[in-house]
C-alpha positions in Angstrom: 93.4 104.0 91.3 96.0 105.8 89.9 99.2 104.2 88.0 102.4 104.6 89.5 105.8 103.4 88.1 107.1 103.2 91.5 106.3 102.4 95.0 107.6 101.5 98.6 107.0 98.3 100.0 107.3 97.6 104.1 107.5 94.9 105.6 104.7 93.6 107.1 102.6 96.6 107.0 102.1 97.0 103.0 102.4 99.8 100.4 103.7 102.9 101.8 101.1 105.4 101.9 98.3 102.6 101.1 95.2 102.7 103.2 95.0 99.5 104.2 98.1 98.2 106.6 99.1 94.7 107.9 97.1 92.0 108.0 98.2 89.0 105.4 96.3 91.0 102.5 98.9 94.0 102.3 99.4 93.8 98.3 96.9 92.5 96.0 98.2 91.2 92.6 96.0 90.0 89.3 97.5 88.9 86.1 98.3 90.5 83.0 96.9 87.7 80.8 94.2 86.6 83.0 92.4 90.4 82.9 93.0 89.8 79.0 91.7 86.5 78.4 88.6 88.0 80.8 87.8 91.0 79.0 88.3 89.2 75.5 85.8 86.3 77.2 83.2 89.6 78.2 83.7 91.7 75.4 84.6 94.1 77.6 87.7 96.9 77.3 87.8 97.8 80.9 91.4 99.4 82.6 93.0 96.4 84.5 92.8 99.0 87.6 89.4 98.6 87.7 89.9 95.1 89.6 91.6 97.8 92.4 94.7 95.0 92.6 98.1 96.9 93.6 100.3 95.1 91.5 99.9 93.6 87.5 102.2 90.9 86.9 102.6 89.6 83.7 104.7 86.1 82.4 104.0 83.9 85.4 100.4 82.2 86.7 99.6 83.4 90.3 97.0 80.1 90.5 97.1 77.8 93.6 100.4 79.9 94.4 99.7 80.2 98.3 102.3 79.7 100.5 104.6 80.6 97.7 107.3 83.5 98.1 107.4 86.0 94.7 110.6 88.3 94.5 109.8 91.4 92.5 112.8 93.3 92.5 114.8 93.5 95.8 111.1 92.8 98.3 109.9 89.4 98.6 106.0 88.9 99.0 104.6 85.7 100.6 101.1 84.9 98.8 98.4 84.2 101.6 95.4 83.6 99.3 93.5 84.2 96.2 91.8 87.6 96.2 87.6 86.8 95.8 85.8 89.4 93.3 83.7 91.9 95.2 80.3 93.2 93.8 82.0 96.3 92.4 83.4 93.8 90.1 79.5 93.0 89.0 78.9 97.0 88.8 82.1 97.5 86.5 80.9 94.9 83.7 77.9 92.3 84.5 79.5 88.8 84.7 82.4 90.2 85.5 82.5 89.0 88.8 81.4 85.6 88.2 83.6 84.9 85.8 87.0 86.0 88.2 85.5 83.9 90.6 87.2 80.7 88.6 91.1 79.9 88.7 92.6 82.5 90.7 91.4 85.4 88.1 90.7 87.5 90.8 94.2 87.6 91.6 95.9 86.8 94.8 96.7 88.7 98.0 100.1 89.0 100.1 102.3 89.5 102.8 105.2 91.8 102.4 108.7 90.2 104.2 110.8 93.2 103.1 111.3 96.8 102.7 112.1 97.6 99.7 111.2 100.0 96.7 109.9 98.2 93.2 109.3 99.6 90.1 108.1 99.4 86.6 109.7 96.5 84.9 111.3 95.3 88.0 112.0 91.2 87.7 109.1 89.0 88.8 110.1 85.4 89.6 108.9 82.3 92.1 111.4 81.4 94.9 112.6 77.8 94.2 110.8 75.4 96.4 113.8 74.9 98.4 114.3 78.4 99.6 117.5 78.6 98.4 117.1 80.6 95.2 114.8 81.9 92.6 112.9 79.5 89.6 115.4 79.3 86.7 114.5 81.0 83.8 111.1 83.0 85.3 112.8 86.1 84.7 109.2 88.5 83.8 108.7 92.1 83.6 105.2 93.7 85.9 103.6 96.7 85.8 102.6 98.4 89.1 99.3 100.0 89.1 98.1 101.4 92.9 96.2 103.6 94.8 98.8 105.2 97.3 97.6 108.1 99.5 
């Protein structure tokens, strides 16, 4: 996994470049605070990409967000699901992977529904719940971590 500051988004496929395409899981995202809170709770000091998520947000909670749309820049993604911790999870740091097994802090996986490029410090905010606009005052910085090939 290698940090980027930007990357390609198409829609319905995934990450340009990414390895895995289509499907509903073509972007993984975890949260900023939530890989905190785990490696403060684990005494642990592991790089957030060694969850292999494609995108850190940070200043909004991705729990019980399926079904929701999240604009990060000019691309919308449409959250399908909450990403399950694999066993690499377990080989990184032991309890590791039980312990993003709880409240989403394993992240959550989406669809992409447009082409788009996002970078670095891009806007990350909730569509309203009426589809007519974005959340008021949601207006949070990411970090974009991925492995593109």
């Amino acid at each position: 996994m290698d940090p980027v500051s930007r990357a390609k988004l198409e829609a319905g496929k995934g990450l340009v470049g990414n390895a895995n395409q289509g499907g509903k899981r073509q972007v993984t995202l975890i949260e900023a605070e939530r890989w905190a809170e785990l490696m403060q709770e684990l005494s642990a000091d592991l790089d957030p990409s060694t969850r292999r998520a494609n995108l850190m947000v940070s200043g909004l909670s991705l729990e019980n967000s399926r079904g929701r749309i999240l604009h990060i820049g000019d691309c919308r993604l449409r959250i399908h699901g909450e990403t399950r911790p694999c066993e690499l999870m377990e080989k990184a740091w032991p309890g590791l992977q039980n312990a993003m097994r709880r409240n989403w802090c394993g992240g959550a996986f989406a669809e992409v529904l447009d082409d788009g490029e996002i970078a670095v410090g891009d806007a990350v905010v909730w569509e309203s719940g009426d589809g007519k606009g974005i959340d008021a005052g949601h207006n949070f910085p990411n970090q974009f971590f991925g492995e593109l090939r």
